[in-house]
N, C-alpha and C positions, 0 to 999 in steps of 0.2 A: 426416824427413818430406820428403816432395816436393816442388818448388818450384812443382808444379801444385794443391797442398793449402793456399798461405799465401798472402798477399797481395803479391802482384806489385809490388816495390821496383823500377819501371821507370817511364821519363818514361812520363806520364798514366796510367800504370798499366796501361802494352798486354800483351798476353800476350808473356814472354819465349823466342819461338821456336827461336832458335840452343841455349839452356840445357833446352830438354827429349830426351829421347830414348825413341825409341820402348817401351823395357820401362820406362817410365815411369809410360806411362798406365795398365793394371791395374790395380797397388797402389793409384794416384791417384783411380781412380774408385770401388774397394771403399771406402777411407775416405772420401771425399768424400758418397756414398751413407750409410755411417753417423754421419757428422756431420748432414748431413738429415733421416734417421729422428731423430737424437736431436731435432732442433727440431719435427717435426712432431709427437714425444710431448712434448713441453714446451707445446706450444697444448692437446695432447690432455687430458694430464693434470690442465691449467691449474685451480684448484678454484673459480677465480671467475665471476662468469655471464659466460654468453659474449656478447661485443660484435663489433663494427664490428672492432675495432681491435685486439684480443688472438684474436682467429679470423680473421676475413674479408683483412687487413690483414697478420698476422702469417704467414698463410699463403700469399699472393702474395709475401713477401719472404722466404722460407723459401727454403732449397735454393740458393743464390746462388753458391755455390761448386761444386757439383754442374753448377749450369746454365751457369756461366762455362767449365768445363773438357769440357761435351759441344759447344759451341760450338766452340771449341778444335779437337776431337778428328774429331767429324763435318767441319766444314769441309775438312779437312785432308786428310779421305778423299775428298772432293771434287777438291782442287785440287790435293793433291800426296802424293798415296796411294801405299803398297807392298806387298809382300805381307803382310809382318810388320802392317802399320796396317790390313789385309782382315781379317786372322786377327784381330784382335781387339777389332775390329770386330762381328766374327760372337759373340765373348763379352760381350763387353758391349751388345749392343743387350737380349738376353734378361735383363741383370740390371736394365737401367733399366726395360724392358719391367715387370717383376716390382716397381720399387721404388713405378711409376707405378699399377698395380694395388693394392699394399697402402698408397695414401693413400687414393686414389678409392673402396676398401671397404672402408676403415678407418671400421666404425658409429660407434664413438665420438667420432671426425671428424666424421662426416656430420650427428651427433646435435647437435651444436654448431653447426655449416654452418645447418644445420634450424634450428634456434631463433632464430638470426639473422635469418635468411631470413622468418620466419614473425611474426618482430616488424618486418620490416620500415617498413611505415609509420606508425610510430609512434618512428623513427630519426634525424628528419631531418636522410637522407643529401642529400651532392652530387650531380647529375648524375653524376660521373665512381664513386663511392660504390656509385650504385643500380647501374649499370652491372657491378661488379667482381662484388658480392655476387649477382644473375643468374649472370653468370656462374661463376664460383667454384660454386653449387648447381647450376646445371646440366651443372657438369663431375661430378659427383659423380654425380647423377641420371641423364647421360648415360651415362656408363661403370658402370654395375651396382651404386652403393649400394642401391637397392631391392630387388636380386635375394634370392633363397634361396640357403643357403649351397654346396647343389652347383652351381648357376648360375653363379655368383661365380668358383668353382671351372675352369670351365667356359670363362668369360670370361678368366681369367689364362691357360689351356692356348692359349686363339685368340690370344692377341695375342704371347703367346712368341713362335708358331708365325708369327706374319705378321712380328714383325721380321726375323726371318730371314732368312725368304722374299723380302721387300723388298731386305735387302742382298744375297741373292744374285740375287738378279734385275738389281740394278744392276752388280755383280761379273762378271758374265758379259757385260751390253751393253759393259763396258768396256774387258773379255780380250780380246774378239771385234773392238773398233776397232784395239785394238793389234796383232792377230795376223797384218793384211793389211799387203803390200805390193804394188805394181803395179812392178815393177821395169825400164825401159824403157831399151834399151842404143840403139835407132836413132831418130836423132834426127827422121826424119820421123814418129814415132808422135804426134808434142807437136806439128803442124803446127798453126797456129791459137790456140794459149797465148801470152799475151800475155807479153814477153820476163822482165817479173818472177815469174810465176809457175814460167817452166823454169828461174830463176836458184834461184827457193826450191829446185825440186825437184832442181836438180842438187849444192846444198849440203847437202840432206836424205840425198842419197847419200853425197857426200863426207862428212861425220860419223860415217855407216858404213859407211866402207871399198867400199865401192862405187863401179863407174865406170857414168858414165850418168845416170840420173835413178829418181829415188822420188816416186811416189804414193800416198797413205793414204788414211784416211778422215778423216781432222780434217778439218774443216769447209774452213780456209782453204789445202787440196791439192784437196780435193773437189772445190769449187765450182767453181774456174776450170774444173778438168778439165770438167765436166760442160757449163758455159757458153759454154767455146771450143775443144776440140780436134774436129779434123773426122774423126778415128776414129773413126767409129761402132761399128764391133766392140771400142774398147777402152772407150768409153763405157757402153756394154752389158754387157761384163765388171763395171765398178766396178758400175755399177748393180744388179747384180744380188749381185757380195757385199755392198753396203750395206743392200742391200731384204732379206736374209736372215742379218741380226745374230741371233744367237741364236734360227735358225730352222733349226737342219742337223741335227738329231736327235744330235748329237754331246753330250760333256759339258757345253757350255755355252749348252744349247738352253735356253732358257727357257718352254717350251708347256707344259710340268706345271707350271711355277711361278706361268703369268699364270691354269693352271684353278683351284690350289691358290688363288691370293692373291682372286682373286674368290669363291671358295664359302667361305673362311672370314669374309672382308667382310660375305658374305652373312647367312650363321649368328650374326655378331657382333648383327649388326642385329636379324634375327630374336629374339635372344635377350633383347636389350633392347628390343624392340616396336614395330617398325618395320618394315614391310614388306619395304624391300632397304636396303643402303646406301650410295643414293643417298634415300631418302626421310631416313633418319640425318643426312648429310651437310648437306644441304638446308634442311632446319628451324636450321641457322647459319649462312644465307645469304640475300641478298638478292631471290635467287628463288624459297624458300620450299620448290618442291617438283621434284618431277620433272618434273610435266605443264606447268608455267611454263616448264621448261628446253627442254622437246620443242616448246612451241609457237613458241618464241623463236627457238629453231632452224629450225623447218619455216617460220615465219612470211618468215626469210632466204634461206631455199631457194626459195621463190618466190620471190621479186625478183630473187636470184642466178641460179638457173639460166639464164633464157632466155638473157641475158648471157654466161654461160660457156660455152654448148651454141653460141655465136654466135661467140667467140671464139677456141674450138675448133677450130671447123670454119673459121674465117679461118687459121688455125696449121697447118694438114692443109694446104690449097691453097697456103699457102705454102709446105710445106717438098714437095710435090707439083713445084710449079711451078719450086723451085731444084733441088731434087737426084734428084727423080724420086722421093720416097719413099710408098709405096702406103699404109702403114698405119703411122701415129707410135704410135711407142712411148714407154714414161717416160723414158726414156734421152735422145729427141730434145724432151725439154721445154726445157728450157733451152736447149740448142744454138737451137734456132731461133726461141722466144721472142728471146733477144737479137739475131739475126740480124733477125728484125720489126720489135723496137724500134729497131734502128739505122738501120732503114730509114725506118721512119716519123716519128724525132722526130732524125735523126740525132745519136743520143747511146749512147755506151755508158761502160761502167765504168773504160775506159782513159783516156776525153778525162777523165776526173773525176779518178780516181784522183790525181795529180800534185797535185790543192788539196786534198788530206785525207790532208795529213798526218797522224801519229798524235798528236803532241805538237801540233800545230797542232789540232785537234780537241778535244783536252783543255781548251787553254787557251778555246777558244769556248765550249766548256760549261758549262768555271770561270766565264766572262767573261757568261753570261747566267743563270747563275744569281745570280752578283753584282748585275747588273741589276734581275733582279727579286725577289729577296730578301736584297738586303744583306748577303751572304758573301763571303768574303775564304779564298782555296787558296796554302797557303806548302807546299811540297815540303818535308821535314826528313827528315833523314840519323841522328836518335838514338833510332830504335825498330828495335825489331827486325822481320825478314821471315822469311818462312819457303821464301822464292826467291828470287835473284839479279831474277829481271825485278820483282819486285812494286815498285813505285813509294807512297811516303807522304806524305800529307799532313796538316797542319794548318789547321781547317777554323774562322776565328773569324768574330765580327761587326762591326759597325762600331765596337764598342767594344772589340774586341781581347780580347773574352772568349770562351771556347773554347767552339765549338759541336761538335764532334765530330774524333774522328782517324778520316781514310779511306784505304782501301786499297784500291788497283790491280791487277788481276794480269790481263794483256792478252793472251798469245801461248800458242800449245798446248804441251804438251810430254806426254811418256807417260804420267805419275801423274795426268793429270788428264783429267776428261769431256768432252765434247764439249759444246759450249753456250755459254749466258752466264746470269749470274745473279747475284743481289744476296742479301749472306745480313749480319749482325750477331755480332759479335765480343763486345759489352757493350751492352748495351740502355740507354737510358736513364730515369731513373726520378728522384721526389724523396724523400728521404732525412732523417730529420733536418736538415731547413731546406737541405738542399744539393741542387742540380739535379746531378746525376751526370751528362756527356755521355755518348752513345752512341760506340761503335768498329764504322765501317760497312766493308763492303767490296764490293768489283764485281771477277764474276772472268769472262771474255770468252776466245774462243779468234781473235784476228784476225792476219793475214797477218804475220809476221816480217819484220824489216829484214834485206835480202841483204847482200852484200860491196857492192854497185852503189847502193843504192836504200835510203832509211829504209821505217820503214812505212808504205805507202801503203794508206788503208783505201778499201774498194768501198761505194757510195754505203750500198748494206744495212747495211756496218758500223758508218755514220758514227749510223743509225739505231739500230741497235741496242745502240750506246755511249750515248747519248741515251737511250734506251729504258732501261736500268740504272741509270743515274745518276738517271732519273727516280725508280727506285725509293730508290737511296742519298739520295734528299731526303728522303721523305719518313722513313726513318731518321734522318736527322741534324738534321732540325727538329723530331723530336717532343719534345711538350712536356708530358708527362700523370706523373700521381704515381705513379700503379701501373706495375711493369713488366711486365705481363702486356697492359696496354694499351696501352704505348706503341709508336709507329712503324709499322711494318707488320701489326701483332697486329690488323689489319682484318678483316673477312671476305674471302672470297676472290674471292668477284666486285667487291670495290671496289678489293681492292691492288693491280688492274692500272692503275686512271684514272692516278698521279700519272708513272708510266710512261709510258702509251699518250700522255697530253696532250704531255709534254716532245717525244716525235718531231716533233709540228706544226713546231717551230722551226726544223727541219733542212731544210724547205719554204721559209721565208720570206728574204725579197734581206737585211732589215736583222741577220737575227740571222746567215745565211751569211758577209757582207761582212764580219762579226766576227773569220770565222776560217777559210775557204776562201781560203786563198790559195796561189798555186804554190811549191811546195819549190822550186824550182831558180833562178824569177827575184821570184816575193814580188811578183809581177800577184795583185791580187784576181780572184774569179770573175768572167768575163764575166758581164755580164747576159745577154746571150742563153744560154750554160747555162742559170742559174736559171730561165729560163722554161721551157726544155726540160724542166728536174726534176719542175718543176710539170706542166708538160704531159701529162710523162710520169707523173703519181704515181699513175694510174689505172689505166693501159697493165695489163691482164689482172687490173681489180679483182675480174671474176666468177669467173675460174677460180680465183682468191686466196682468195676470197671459200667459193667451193664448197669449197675444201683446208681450212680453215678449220672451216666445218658439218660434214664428212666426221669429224674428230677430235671433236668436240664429240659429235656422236651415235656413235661405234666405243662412246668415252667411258660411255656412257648405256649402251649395248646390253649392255656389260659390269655397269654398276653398279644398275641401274634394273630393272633381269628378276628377276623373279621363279621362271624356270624354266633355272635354270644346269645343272642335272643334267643335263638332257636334249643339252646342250652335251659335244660327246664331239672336234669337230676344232677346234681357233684360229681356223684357216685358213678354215674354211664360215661360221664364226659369223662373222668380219671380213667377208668377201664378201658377205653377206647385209645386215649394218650399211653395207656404202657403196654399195647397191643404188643407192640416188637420186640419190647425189651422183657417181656415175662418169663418169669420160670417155676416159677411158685403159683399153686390153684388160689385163686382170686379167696378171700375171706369177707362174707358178704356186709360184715358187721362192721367192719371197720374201713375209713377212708383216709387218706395222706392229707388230703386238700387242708381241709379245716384244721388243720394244727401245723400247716405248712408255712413255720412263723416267718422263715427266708423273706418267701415272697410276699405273703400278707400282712408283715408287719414290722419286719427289717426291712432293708433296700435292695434287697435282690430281685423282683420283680423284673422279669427281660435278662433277668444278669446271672441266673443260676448256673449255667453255661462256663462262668469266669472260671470257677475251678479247674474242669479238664483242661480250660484254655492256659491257664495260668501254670497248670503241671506241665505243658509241652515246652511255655518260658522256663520256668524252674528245673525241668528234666535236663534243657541244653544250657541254661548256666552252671549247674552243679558239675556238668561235663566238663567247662570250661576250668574248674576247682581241681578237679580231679586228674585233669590234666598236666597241671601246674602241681599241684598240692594242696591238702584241703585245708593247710594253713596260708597260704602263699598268701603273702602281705601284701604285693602286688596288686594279687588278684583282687584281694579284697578290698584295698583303695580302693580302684578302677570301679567297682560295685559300689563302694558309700560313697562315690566322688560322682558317678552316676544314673545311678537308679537311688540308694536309700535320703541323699540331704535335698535333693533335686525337686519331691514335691511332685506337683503337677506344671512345673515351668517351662516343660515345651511334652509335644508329641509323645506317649511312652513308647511308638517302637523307636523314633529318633534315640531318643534317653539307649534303650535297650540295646541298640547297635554300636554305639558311643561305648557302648560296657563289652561286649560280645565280638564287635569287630562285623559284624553279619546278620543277617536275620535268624529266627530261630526256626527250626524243622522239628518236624515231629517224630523221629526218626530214634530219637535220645529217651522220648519216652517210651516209645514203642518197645523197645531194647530191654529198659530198664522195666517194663513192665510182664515182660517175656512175651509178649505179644508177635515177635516178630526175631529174627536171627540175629545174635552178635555179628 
């Protein structure tokens, strides 16, 4: 048997990385799936009446082996993927697809689910109880136990057919990053990169055998390129193979895949009686519906627009009046964005860079999450990794009892996506009297340390580590019995608050002064910086803002129509979705859709939206911080006693008001976003 089929004889019982190998997993998931049927027909078969606790109970803790090893296996394809873990990939998403199918229309399941469900108040359950049992019936309900059995039939062929489709969709955005090079042999081409980012890119060459310098697309070769070489013709080059990932009609075009993956969404929905699905999606969300989502949105576009169309055309005259340019292109956004900002608040990414460090950054985040919820990060060396970079830790409380083991994985390398993301290795749950910790992990693609220079992260990444870790909290403080509800098992528009609120701190002198300090001489950050950051945290909040709405509604355009047939080009139907929000001349070559991995191959489908939504949460609790102090212990119980251990165990605005005292207005973002008057 497999050492992915038993129980992990490893400190706190982490997945043993080094001891698996790729023609592993197969076999591992065939029997892992039929140890799961065999429990899910032991509840089925069960002859006694069904309860709380031998149905509802029995079948959130079903499959724990199955789901520890797709954790495993999916992650993996994530962050350190290969062709052999693509290809099998592509077989096993269709057999989980099918294992997932014959519980959910499994009648005799359902029939039991049902009876539960239907005795409910006369049970009395726990809050956390009523909560699972809801759920639990309307996973059932949701996915086709009511259908007829050619329906059923029908629904197992779509969802086959969309796993696929999803991985190969993401399969292809991620060919397509690897497949470029910018290869630049003269050294005036890098005129204007700042001296660490030509050191990255002439060690990216040297690695392979190249003289001169390499440009990608990962993120941290990208950006600078984009933000400070004063090539415009080679700016324009990246730009446009990045805007046309899986848009060149070649084999790894993704435009039948995003028509395919939408019209079966579609049909899914339909089938199960729902108009699209986004109205599907929606009804397990905090906005309810589609029309809540369109107004929320449109309701932002005005207040945004005039702002951005202001902004704009301040960004036109100025790159007019520097370098004589007639008509800004996408290409010249950044370039002269920073060139503005530096003019205006004299700050850029360079005077920063030097106090953000990468390990210095860590320990501030360790060092304020300690603050405000009493955690304690010991780095250890006795689990296993599944990379040389990934970093571990040991995550306890002030009692030195274990609240979770996390994982680090911070710099790009080929097997892995572009991005940043928080994902769970072991969920946590309660157990036969035992609290199980959770096994978090945060996986980031930020700037490498050179030969010259550790890693020095750009202010966006200091945010966006902050942004992650926000979400590994609320991983690693949940605190709920079921594991289907614990930690981020939220809805999707609230699992961005615990996120979105942690960036605040990257703003403030007391929580900076913590851990901005210079690599070279260990000066804390000038105050006059931090006022700069602040100054500047606005600087182009409408065009942000608009970038923002524009995704949210592409988002919708795709999920929310009702008339996808009629939908015959990607390319007309996106153009037409960012009719309001443009500002920038349309670039014929390149399309958003097909590399738009949110919705086509994460779970943001319907949910793109969550963000703005989640900043209006996040804008009016960090109010609440600021208020009080942005250390207030208080406040910050109040938040992990509410929102962070809490799970998905009732309602998030219930949870959120319990925390807030009140609902939240938009009013705090508005403010904070200069959009509207202190």
């Amino acid at each position: 048997m497999s050492i992915l089929n038993s129980k992990f004889k490893t400190a706190y019982h982490t997945a043993p990385f080094s001891k698996i190998k790729d023609e592993d997993y197969l076999p591992s998931f065939l029997t892992a799936i039929k140890k799961a049927k065999a429990e899910i027909n032991a509840i089925t078969l069960n002859t006694e009446v069904p309860t709380f606790e031998n149905t509802i109970a029995a079948l959130d803790f079903s499959g724990e082996e199955l789901d520890r090893l797709s954790s495993i296996f999916f992650n993996l394809n994530s962050a350190e993927t290969n062709d052999q873990i693509q290809k099998i990939a592509q077989e096993v998403s269709p057999l989980l697809s099918e294992f997932s199918n014959d519980i959910t229309l499994n009648e005799d399941l359902f029939k039991r689910v049902k009876a539960v469900y239907n005795n409910k108040n006369s049970l009395n359950l726990t809050k956390e109880q009523q909560t699972l049992l809801d759920k639990k019936y309307k996973s059932f309900s949701r996915n086709g136990a009511n259908l007829s059995e050619d329906k059923k039939i029908q629904l197992r062929d779509i969802d086959k057919k969309l796993s696929q489709l999803k991985l190969k969709f993401g399969e292809n955005v991620l060919a397509e990053t690897n497949a470029f090079e910018m290869h630049l042999t003269n050294e005036s081409d890098l005129d204007g990169l700042p001296d660490g980012a030509k050191e990255a890119a002439q060690q990216l060459a040297e690695s392979k055998d190249k003289d001169g310098w390499l440009i990608t697309l990962d993120y941290p070769s990208y950006i600078p390129f984009m933000t400070y070489a004063n090539n415009r013709k080679l700016r324009q080059e990246l730009a446009l193979i990045a805007g046309s990932k899986a848009f060149k009609g070649n084999d790894l075009d993704n435009q039948d895949n995003v028509l395919q993956i939408t019209k079966l969404r579609y049909d899914r929905a339909n089938l199960l009686g729902y108009k699209t699905h986004a109205h599907f999606v929606l009804e397990e969300r905090m906005a309810k519906t589609p029309e809540t989502v369109e107004n929320f949105l449109n309701e932002l576009l005005e207040k945004a627009k005039p702002a951005a169309e202001q902004e704009f055309k301040t960004l036109e005259a100025f790159a007019k009046d520097l370098d004589g340019i007639d008509m800004l292109q996408k290409w010249d956004s950044s370039y002269y964005a920073e060139k503005l900002k530096q003019k205006l608040f004299s700050l850029d990414d360079e005077q920063l860079k030097p106090y953000f460090k990468l390990e210095n950054v860590i320990d501030g985040v360790f060092t304020i999450a300690e603050r405000l919820y009493d955690l304690k990060f010991e780095e250890i060396d006795n689990i296993d990794k599944y990379h040389n970079d990934v970093l571990t830790y040991k995550v306890t409380d002030t009692k030195g009892d274990l609240i979770s083991i996390f994982y680090a994985d911070f710099f790009p390398r080929s097997g892995k996506r572009n991005g940043a993301w928080m994902t769970v290795y072991k969920p946590q749950y309660i157990k036969n009297g035992v609290n199980d910790r959770p096994h978090i992990s945060i996986v980031c693609n930020f700037t490498k340390p050179t030969k010259s220079k550790p890693s020095l992260l750009t202010f966006n990444e200091v945010t966006t580590l902050f942004h992650e870790f926000g979400h590994a909290l609320h991983g690693m403080l949940a605190n709920t019995t079921y594991p289907s509800l614990s930690g981020t098992s939220v809805y999707w528009d609230f699992v961005e608050l615990p996120s979105q609120v942690l960036e605040n701190w990257c703003f403030e002198k007391e929580a900076l002064e913590l851990f901005a300090t210079h690599y070279e001489t260990g000066d804390v950050i000038p105050m006059e910086l931090i006022d700069k950051i602040k100054a500047s945290a606005t600087f182009h909040e409408g065009m942000q803002t608009l970038r923002q709405i524009s995704f949210g509604l592409l988002d919708m355009s795709w999920h929310a129509n009702e008339s996808l047939d009629t939908i015959t080009s990607v390319k007309a139907h996106e153009q037409k979705a960012f009719e309001n929000t443009k500002l920038f001349p349309d670039v014929e070559e390149n399309c958003m859709s097909t590399a738009f991995s949110h919705i086509f191959q994460g779970g943001y489908s319907s949910g793109y939206y969550s963000y703005k939504w989640a900043e209006v949460l996040d804008a009016d609790a960090f109010e609440y911080f600021l208020e009080e102090g942005v250390f207030n212990k208080a406040v910050a119980k109040k938040f992990k006693d509410n929102v962070l251990s809490q799970g998905g165990i009732e309602d998030p605005m219930t949870l959120y008001k319990r925390f807030r005292g009140k609902a939240p207005k938009p009013d705090a973002l508005l403010k904070r976003a200069g959009l509207i008057d202190n």
